[in-house]
N, C-alpha and C positions, 0 to 999 in steps of 0.2 A: 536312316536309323533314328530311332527316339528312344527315351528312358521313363523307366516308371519308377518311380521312389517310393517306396511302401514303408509303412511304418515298424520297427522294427519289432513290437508286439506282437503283432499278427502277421507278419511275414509270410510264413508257408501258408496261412487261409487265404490270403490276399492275392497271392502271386500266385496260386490254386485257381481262381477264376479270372485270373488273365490267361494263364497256359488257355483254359479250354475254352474263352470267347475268341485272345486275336490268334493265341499259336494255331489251335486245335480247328477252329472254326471258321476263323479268317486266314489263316497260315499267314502270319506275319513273326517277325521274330526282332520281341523288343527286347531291351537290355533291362535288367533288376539292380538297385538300389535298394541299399535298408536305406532308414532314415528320422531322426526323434521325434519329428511332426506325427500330430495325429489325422492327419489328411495323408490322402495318396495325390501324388501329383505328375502329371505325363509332359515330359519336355524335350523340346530340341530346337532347331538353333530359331526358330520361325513365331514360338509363342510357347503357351506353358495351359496346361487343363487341369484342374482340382478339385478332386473328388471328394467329399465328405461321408463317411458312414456312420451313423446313429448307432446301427448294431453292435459294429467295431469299438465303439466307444463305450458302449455298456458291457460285452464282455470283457475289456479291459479292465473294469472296475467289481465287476461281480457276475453273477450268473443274469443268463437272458429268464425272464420269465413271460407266461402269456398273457399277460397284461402289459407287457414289450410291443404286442404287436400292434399295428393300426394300418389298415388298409387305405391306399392311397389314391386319387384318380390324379395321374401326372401328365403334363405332355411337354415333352424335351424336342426340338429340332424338327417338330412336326408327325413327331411318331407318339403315339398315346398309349397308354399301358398302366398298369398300379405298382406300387410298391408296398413294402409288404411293414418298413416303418417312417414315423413321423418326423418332419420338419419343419419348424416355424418358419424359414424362410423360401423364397421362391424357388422352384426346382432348378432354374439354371438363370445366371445372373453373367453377363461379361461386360468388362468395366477394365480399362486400360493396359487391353491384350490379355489381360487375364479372364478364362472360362473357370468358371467355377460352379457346378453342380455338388446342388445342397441335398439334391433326389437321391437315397438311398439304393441305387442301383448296385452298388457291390456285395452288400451287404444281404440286401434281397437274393440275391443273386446267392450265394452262399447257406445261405438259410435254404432254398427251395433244390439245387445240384444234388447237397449235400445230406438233405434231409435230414437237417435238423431238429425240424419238430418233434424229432422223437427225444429231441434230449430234455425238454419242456413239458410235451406232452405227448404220452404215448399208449392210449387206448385201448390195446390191442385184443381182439376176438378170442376164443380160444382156440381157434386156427391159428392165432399169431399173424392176422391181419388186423389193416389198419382200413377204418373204412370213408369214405369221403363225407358224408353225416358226421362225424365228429373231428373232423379237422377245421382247424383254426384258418386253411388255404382253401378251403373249399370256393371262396368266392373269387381267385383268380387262378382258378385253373383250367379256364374256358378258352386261352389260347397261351402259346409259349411262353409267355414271358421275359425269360431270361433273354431268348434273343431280340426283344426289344430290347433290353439292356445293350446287347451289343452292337446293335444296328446304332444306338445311341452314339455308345465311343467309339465306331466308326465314324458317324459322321461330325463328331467333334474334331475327328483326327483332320479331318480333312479340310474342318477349318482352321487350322492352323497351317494350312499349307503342305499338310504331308503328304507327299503323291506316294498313296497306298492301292493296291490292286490285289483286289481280292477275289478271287476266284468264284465262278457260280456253283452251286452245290447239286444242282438236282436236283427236282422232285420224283422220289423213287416208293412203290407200293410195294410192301412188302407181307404178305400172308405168314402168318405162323398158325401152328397147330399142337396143343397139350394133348397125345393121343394118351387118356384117361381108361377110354374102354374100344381098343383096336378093334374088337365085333361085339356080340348080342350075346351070339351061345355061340358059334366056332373056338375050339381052345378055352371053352370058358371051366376054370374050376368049379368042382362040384360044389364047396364054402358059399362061393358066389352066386352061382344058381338059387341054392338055397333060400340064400339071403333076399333075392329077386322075387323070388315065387311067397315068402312071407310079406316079403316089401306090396305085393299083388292086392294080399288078400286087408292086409293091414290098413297100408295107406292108400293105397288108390282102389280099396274094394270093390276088386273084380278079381275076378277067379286067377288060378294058378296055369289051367288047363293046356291052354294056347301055349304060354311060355315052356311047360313041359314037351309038349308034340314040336316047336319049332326046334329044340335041344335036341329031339331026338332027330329029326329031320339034318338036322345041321353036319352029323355023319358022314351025309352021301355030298361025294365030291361034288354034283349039280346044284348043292343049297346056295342061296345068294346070302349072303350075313347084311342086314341092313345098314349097321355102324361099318360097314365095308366100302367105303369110298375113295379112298385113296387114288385108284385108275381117275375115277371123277374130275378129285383134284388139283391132280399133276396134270392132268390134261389142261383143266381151266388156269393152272399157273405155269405152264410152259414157259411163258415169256417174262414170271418173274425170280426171284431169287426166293425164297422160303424156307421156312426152317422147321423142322416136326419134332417136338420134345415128346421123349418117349422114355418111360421109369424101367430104371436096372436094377432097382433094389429089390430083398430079397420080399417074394409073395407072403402077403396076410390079407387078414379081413377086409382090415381099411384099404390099403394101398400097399403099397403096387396089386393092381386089380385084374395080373396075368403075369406067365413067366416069360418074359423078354426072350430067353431061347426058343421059345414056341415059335415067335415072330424073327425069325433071324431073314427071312426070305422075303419080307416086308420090306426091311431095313436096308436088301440089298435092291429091292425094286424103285426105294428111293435115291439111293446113294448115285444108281443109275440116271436119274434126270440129273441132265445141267441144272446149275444154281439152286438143285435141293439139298438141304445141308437137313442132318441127323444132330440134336442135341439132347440134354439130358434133362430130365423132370424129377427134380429132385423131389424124394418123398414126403410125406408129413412125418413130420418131429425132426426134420435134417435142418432147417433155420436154423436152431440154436443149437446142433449138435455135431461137429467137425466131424468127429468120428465115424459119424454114420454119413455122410456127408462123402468124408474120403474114403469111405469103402461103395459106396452108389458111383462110386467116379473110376474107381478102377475097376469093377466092374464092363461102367462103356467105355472106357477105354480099351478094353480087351476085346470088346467089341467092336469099336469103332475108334478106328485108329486116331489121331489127331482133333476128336472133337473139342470143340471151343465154347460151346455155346450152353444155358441154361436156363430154366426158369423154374421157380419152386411151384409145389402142387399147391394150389389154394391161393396164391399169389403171398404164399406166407412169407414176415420180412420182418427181422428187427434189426433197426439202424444202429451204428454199426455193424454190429456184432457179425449179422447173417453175411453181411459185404465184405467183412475180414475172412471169415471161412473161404467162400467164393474164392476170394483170391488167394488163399493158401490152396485151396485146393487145388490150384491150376484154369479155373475157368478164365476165359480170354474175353466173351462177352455175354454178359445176362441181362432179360430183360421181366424183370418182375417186377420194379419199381412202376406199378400202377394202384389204383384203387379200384377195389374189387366193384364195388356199387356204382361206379360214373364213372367216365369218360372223360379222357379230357388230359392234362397233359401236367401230373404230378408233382414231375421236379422240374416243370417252366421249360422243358427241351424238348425237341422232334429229333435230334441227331446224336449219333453215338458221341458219349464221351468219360474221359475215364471218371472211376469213383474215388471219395474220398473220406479216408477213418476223422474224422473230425476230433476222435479219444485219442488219438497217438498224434494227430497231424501228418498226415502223411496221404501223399497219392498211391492209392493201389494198382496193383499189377492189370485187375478186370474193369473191363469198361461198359456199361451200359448201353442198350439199345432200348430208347424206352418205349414201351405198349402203350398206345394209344387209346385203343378199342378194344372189348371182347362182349362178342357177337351178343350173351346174355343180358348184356348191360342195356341193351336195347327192344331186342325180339322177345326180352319174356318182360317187357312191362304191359299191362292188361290196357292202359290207361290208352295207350298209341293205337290207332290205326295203321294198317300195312302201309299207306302212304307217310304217314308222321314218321313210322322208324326207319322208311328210306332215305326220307328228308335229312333226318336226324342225321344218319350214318353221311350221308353227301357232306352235311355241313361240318361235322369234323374233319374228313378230309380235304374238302375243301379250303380247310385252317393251316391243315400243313401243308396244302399244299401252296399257298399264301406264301410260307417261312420256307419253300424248297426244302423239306424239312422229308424223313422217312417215314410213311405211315404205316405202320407196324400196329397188325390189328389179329388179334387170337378169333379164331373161328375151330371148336371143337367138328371133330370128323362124326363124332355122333350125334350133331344138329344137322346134319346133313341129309333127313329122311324125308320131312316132309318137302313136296314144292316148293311153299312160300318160303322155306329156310332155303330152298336152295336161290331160289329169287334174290333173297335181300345178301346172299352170299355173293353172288355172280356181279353184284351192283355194288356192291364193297370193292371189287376184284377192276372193275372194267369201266363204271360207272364216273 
């Protein structure tokens, strides 16, 4: 057994990212102390560890601002990583029995779970996304981070004698799917068509023509719908778990861009694979809007018994706010917390874990699965050659798979027409 004495200002933040590095991550189970130091300190009967947080300190005194932040190159106990603020003294110093790390790894750690950036600075599109170009983290989100933090106090634990055993995690690939447009022309609203055949002549000027004759084709039960890949798929993910978010709210122009009841026979031809799970996509303007939010949710739930799972359309997110809804709503785990424009690994994690209101202090009910990858982030830069965006896609995984961590990567069912998409899909998949 050990104890960790956290200070009693920050208490629930603090003891927030021990729950989800030792309980959650490590499954250990240490004992909490408050306590009027402004250090966090880990002890039992064998020596004592002391933690310092920079950030901790400054909200204790006023608000963080982004002139707070200073990225750091650290290396503690042989593991190398940054931190996200400054310390005039050395990362880790031990000096008679006593470890004491001056490296803001709690702190960081806090800031990046919890996303707090957005309390500082928060950008956001009029999608109500946040995009990696104008984040203040952009330059450590090239691998997990946080659990270098943790790898960290583990292995401090362990110098002090603690015989801890922590379990291996697995490196597990996990595919998801935002089905945005389940076909072409099959079930497609007449709005939408519409919309498509001016989008033809407009933006991509070329004729209407084709897209009319393949609508009208689309009738006879023998048409093949192109965005129809699903058998594809589930074929090529048989052997993993996956998740397909699919919109229940009510049809318009923007979105939802079909009526879910068209596809009910869809839904059951997934529900059908082992380890295919049905989740919800939540629509634009449902982020900051509970309301519409809890009616998109009872909806799939009427449909889909027991669903857990989410992620908003656009990757849209405002911190808290959007993660309080979530978890009023009943969702159990969402994975939206990514950036739309890069890759890479947001809130410092490859593993589920739960979220937290940083306005109320409090852990919420949903938990994150974070997104790693989506397929666009790569395949539509101009700049890459088909070998550079396979490389690309290897080396992220490869990342988590480094941290035994989940890689959890969106590939739309309507990039799924040409070859080379289906190439650098199958190589994401198996690769």
């Amino acid at each position: 057994m050990f104890i960790i004495h956290v200070p009693e200002f920050n208490y629930n933040k603090i003891q927030y990212i021990f729950k989800v590095l030792l309980e959650v991550w490590s499954d250990l189970k240490p004992v909490y102390y408050k306590h009027e130091f402004n250090y966090i300190e880990i002890s039992s009967e064998q020596g004592k560890i002391r933690l310092h947080s920079e950030m901790f300190n400054i909200i204790k005194e006023r608000n963080l601002v982004k002139e707070d932040l200073s990225i750091n190159n650290i290396e503690v106990e042989n593991i190398r990583t940054k931190t996200l603020f400054k310390s005039d003294k050395p990362a880790l110093v031990i000096k008679d029995g006593l470890i004491e790390v001056n490296a803001d790894i709690i702190g960081s750690a806090f800031f990046l779970l919890t996303g707090y950036e957005s309390a500082i600075h928060n950008p956001l599109d009029k999608h109500g996304r946040f995009e990696a170009k104008n984040s203040l983290i952009e330059d450590v989100i090239d691998k997990p981070v946080v659990h270098d933090y943790c790898n960290i106090i583990l292995s401090l634990l362990r110098k002090i004698h603690l015989n801890i055993d922590v379990p291996k995690n697995g490196f597990k690939v996990i595919p998801t799917h935002d089905v945005d447009h389940p076909t072409e022309y099959m079930n497609l609203p007449l709005p939408h068509l519409l919309k498509n055949c001016a989008g033809d002549v407009i933006l991509r000027k070329q004729s209407f023509v084709p897209r009319l004759l393949n609508y009208t084709k689309s009738r006879s039960s023998s048409f093949a719908d192109p965005f129809d890949t699903f058998d594809y798929m589930l074929d090529q993910e048989k052997d993993f778990e996956s998740i397909y978010y699919f919109f229940f709210g009510d049809f318009n122009w923007d979105n939802p861009s079909y009526r879910i009841d068209e596809f009910i026979p869809l839904l059951e031809r997934i529900r059908k694979q082992l380890n295919s799970n049905i989740g919800i996509h939540f629509g634009l303007g449902t982020y900051n809007n509970q309301a519409k939010m809890t009616a998109e949710m009872k909806k799939a739930i009427s449909l889909v018994p027991g669903l857990k799972h989410s992620r908003q359309h656009y990757l849209s997110l405002n911190v808290p706010e959007t993660l309080c809804n979530l978890s009023e709503t009943g969702i159990k785990m969402d994975s939206t917390f990514a950036f739309r424009d890069k890759a890479g690994f947001r809130c410092g994690a490859c593993r589920p874990f739960p979220l937290y209101d940083y306005k109320n202090d409090s852990i919420l009910e949903t938990w994150e699965k974070p997104l790693i990858l989506m397929e666009s982030q790569i395949i539509d830069n101009p700049e890459l050659t088909c070998l550079e965006k396979a490389e690309q896609i290897l080396s992220v995984k490869n990342t988590v798979k480094e941290y035994e961590g989940e890689f959890v990567f969106l590939w739309h069912n309507h990039r799924l027409v040409e070859e080379n998409e289906k190439h650098l899909y199958e190589l994401t998949i198996k690769g």
